[in-house]
C-alpha positions in Angstrom: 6.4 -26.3 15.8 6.7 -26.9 11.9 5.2 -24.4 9.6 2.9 -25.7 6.7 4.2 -22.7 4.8 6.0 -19.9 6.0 6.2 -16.4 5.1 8.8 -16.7 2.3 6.7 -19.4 0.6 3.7 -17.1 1.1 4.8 -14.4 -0.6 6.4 -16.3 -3.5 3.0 -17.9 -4.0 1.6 -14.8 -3.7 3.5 -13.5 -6.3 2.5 -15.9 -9.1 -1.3 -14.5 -8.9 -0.7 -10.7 -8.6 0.1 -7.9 -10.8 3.4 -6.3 -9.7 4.8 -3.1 -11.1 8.2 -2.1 -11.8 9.3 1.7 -10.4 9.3 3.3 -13.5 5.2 2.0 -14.3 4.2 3.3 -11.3 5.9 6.4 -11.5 3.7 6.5 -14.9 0.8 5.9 -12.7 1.5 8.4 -9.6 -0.7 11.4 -9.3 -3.8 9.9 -12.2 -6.5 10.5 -11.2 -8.0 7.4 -11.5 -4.9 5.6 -9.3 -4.3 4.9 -5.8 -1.9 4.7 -3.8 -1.9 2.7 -0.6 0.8 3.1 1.7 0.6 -0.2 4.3 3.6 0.8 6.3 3.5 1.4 9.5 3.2 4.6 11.2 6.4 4.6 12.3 7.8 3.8 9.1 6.1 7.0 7.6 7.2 9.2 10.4 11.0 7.8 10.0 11.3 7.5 6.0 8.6 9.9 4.5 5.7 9.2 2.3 4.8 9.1 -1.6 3.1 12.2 -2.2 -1.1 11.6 -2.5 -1.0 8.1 -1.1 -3.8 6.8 1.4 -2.1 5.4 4.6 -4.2 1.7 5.2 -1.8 0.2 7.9 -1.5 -3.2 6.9 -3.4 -4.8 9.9 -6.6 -2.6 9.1 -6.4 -3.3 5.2 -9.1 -6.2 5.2 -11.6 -4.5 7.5 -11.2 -0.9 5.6 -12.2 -2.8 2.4 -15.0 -4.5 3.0 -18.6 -2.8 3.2 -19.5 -4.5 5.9 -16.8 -4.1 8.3 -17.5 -0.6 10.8 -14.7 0.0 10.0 -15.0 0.6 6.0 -13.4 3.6 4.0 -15.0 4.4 1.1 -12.1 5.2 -0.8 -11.8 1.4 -1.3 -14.6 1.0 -3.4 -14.4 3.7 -5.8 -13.8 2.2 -9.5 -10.0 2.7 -9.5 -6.7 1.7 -9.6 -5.1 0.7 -6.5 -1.3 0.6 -6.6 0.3 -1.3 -2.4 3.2 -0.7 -1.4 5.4 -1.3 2.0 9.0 -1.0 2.7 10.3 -3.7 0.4 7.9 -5.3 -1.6 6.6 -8.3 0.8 3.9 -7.0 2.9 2.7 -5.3 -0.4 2.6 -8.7 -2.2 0.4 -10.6 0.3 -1.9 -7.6 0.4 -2.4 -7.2 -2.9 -3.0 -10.8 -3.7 -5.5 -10.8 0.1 -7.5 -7.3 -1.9 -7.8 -10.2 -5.1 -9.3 -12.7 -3.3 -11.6 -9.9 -2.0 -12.5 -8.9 -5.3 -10.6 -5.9 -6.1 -10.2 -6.2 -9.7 -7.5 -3.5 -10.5 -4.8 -4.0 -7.8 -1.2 -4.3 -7.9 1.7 -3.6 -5.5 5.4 -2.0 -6.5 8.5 -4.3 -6.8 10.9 -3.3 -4.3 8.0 -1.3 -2.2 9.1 2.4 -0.8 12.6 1.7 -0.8 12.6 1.0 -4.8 10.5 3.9 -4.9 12.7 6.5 -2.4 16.0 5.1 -4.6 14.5 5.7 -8.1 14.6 9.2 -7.5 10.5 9.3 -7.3 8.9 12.1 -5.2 8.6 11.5 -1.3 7.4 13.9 1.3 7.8 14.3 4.9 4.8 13.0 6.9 2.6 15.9 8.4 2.0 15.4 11.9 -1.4 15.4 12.5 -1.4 15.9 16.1 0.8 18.6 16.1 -1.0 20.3 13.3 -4.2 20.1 15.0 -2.7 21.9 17.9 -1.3 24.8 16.2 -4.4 25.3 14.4 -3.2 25.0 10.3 
């Protein structure tokens, strides 16, 4: 089977309609209080590599249906009147998101160039993921 356009060509075409920061502007922009951060890295990626500090987890495959009002499965957080600064590991998943949250309607959206990684290598802050689970059980 031929592609029309495969994920490469996606993401490139992505990248002509989205805003995308460089490290050091959204290091300027983590911890405002009028900025968030979406993390759409997998769970497994979190629990391996860490987290940026603050940022909401919206696994990439939930991101549509968390945005939109009408989905039951909507988080308010995505309609506050904020920034929202995507990431993912390297930049890509980040890139189709952010430009998928445009189309939406989200006015103020943009993703990091070079995702977590970019992030983790500038030196910016990055935490260990709590453990939910395990901090439910022992009661903190």
């Amino acid at each position: 089977m031929a592609l029309k356009m495969g994920v490469q060509a996606l993401v490139a075409q992505a990248m002509t309609e989205i805003e995308t920061l460089e490290v050091a502007k959204a290091r300027a922009l983590h911890g405002q209080a009028d900025v968030v951060f979406v993390d759409l890295r997998d769970v497994r990626e979190l629990e391996r590599d860490g987290v940026v500090p603050g940022a909401v987890h919206a696994p990439r495959g939930m991101l549509e249906f968390w945005v939109d009002p009408a989905s039951p499965y909507y988080k308010p957080v995505f309609t506050e009147d904020k920034r929202y600064v995507l990431f993912c590991a390297a930049g890509q998943r980040s890139a189709l998101a952010t430009k998928t949250l445009k189309d939406m309607g989200l006015a103020s959206v943009a993703h990091i160039e070079g995702g977590f990684r970019a992030w983790r290598e500038s030196g910016a802050p990055v935490a260990p993921r709590e453990n939910k689970a395990k901090t439910a059980k022992s009661g903190a």
